[in-house]
C-alpha positions as CSV (number, residue, x, y, z in Angstrom):
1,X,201.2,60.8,-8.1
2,X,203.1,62.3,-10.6
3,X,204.2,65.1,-8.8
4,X,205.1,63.7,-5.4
5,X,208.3,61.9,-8.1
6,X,209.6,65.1,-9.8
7,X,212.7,67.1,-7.7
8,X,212.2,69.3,-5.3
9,X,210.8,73.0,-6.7
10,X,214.1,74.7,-6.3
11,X,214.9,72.4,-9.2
12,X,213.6,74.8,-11.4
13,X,212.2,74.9,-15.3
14,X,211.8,70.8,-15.0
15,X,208.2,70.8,-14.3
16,X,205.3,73.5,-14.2
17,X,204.6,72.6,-10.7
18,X,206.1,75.0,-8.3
19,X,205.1,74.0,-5.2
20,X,205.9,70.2,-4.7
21,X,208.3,67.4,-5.4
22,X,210.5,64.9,-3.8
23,X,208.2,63.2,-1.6
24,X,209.1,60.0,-3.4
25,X,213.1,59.4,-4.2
26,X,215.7,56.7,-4.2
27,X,218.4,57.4,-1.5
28,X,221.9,57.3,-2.5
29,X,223.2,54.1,-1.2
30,X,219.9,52.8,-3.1
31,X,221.0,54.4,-6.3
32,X,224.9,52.8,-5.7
33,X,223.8,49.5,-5.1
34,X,223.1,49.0,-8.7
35,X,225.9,47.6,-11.2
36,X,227.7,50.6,-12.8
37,X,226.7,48.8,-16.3
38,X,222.8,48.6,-15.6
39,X,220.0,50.7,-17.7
40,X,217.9,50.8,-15.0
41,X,220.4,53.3,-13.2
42,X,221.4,55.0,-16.1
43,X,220.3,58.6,-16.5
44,X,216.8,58.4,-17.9
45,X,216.3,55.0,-17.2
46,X,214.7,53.7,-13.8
47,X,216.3,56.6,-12.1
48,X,218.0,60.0,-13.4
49,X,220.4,62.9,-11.7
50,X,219.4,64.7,-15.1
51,X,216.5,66.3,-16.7
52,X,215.7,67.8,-20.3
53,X,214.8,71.5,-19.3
54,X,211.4,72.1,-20.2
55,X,212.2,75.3,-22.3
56,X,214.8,73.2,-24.5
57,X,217.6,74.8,-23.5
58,X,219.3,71.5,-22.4
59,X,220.0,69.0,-19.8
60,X,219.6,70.2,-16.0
61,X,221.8,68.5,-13.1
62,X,219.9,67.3,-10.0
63,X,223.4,66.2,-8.0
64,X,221.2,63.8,-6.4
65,X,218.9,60.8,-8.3
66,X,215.0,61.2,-8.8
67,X,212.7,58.8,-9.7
68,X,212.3,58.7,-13.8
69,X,210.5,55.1,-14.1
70,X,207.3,57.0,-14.5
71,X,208.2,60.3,-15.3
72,X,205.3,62.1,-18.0
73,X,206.3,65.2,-20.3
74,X,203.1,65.9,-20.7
75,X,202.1,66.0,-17.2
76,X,205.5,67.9,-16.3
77,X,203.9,70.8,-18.9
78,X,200.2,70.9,-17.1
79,X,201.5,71.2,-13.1
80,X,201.8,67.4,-11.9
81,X,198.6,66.2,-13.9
82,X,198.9,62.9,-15.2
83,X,196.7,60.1,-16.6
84,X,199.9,57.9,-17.3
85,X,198.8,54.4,-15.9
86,X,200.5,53.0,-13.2
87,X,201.2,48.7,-13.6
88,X,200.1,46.4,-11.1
89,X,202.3,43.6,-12.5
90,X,204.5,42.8,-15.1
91,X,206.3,39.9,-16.8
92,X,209.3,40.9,-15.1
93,X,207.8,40.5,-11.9
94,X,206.0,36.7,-12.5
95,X,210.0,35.7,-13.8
96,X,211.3,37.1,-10.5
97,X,208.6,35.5,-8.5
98,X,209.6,32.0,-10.7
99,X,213.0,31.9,-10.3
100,X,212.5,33.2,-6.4
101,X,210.0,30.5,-5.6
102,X,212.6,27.6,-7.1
103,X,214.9,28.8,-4.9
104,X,213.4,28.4,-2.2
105,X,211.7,25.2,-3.1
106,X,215.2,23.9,-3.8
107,X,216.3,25.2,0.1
108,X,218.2,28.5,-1.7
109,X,220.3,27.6,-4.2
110,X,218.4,25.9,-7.5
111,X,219.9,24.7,-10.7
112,X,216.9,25.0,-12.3
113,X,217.4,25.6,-16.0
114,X,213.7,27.3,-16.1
115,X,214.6,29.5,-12.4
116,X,217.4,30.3,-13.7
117,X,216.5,31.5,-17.2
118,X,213.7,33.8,-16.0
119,X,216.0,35.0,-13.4
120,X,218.5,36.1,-16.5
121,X,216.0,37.2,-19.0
122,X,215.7,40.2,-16.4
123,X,219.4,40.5,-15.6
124,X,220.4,40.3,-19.6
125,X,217.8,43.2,-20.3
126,X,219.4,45.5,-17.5
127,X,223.1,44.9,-18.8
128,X,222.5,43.7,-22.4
129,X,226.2,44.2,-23.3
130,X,228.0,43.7,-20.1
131,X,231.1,41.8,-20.4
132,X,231.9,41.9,-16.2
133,X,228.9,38.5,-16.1
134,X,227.5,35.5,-17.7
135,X,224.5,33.8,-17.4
136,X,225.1,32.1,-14.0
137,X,224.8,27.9,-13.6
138,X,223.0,27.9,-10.2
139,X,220.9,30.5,-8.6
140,X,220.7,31.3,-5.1
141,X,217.6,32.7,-3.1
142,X,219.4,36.2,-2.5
143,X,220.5,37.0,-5.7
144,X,216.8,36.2,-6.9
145,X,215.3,38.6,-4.6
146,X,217.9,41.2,-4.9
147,X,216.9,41.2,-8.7
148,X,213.6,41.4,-7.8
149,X,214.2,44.6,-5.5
150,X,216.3,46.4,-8.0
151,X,213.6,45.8,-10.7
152,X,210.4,46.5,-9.7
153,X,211.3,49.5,-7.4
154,X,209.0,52.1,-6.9
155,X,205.9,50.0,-7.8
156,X,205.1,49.4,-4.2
157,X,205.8,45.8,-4.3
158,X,209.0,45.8,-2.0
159,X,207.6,46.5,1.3
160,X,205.3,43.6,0.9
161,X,208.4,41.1,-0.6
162,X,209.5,42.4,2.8
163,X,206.6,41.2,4.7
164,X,206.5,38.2,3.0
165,X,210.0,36.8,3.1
166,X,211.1,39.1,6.3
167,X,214.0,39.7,4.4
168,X,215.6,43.5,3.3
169,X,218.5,44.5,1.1
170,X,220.9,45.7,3.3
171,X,222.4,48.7,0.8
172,X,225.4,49.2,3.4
173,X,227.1,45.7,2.9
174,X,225.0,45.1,-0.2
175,X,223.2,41.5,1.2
176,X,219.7,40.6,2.3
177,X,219.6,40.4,5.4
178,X,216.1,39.6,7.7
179,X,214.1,42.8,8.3
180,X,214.0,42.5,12.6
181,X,216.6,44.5,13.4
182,X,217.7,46.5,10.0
183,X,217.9,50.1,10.9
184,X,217.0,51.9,7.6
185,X,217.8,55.8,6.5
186,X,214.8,58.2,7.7
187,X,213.9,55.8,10.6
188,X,215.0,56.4,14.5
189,X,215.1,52.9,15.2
190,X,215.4,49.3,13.8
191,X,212.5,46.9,12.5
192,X,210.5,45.4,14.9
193,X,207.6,42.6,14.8
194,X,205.1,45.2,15.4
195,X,206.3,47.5,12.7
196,X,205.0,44.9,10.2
197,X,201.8,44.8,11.3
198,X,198.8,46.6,10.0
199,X,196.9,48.8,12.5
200,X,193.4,47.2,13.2
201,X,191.0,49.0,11.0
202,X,189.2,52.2,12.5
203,X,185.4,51.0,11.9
204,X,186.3,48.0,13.9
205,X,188.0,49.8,16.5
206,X,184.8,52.2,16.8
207,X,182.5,48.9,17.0
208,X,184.8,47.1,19.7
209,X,186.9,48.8,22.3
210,X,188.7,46.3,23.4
211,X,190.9,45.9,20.0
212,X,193.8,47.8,22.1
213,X,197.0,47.1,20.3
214,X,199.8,46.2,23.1
């Protein structure tokens, strides 16, 4: 996958692959929903609108932000080739997943010192030295979740948190807001109930013809 997250070719003397790129990039409002003080949108961090030029002659501009969360030199040298693993889950994401859960639980807002702790363990690593928050006395169920989308993007874990809570950051007005009815950038028209449901499978299509979705 490697190469479907480096620019776009015309980007040149990043990678040795020529011929693809960018199928996989944060948009812009994405990229400005994040605290100006986090890591994870700090050049070379989650995401980057820079790259070390592969023949060492120094730092390329990309204007626009790329996904660097996974980003391999080694592959970048040998044409998109990579056998950089890829996580399924991290501690970050069972915190998020605690202090969410409380939350809700708790009918949104918790002040539950363990909910609230894992929620900040995350926060604190993303703005170690940021002076603009402290480590909050009650949690509420969006500020959980919107913690939980800005950390574990790009590990295909948001469209199911989606599915599951049927909720969606909103990068406009910067809340969650329920999925039904968000229009999102790159689609013609808003969420719908059958948008979030999975096609019935082809073999069982072929062995019954009457699974006809409506």
């Amino acid at each position: 996958m490697h190469s479907a997250l480096l620019p776009y070719p015309e980007v040149a003397n990043i990678s040795q692959n020529s011929a693809y790129g960018g199928a996989l990039a944060p948009t812009e409002p994405f990229y400005d929903s994040y605290s100006e003080n986090d890591l994870r949108k700090a050049d070379f961090g989650y995401m980057t609108k820079k790259y070390n030029a592969l023949d060492g002659t120094g730092e390329i501009n990309t204007d626009v932000p790329y996904i660097y969360k996974f980003f391999d030199v080694s592959a970048a040298n040998n044409a998109g080739k990579s056998g950089m693993g890829y996580p399924i889950i991290r501690y970050a994401d069972i915190l998020l997943l605690m202090a969410e859960a409380k939350t809700i639980s708790d009918g949104g807002t918790t002040t539950d010192t363990d909910a609230i702790n894992a929620y900040w363990q995350v926060r604190q690593r993303a703005i170690p030295a940021s002076a603009e928050e402290s480590k909050p006395s009650s949690l509420t169920f969006e500020t959980a979740y919107k913690e939980r989308i800005w950390e574990l993007c790009f590990e295909t874990q948001t469209w199911f948190d989606m599915l599951r809570t049927r909720k969606a950051l909103d990068t406009t007005s910067g809340k969650v807001i329920d999925l039904i009815g968000l229009q999102t950038p790159g689609h013609s028209s808003p969420f719908e109930e059958k948008d979030l449901l999975f096609p019935y499978p082809l073999r069982e299509k072929r062995l019954n013809p009457n699974l006809v979705r409506k």
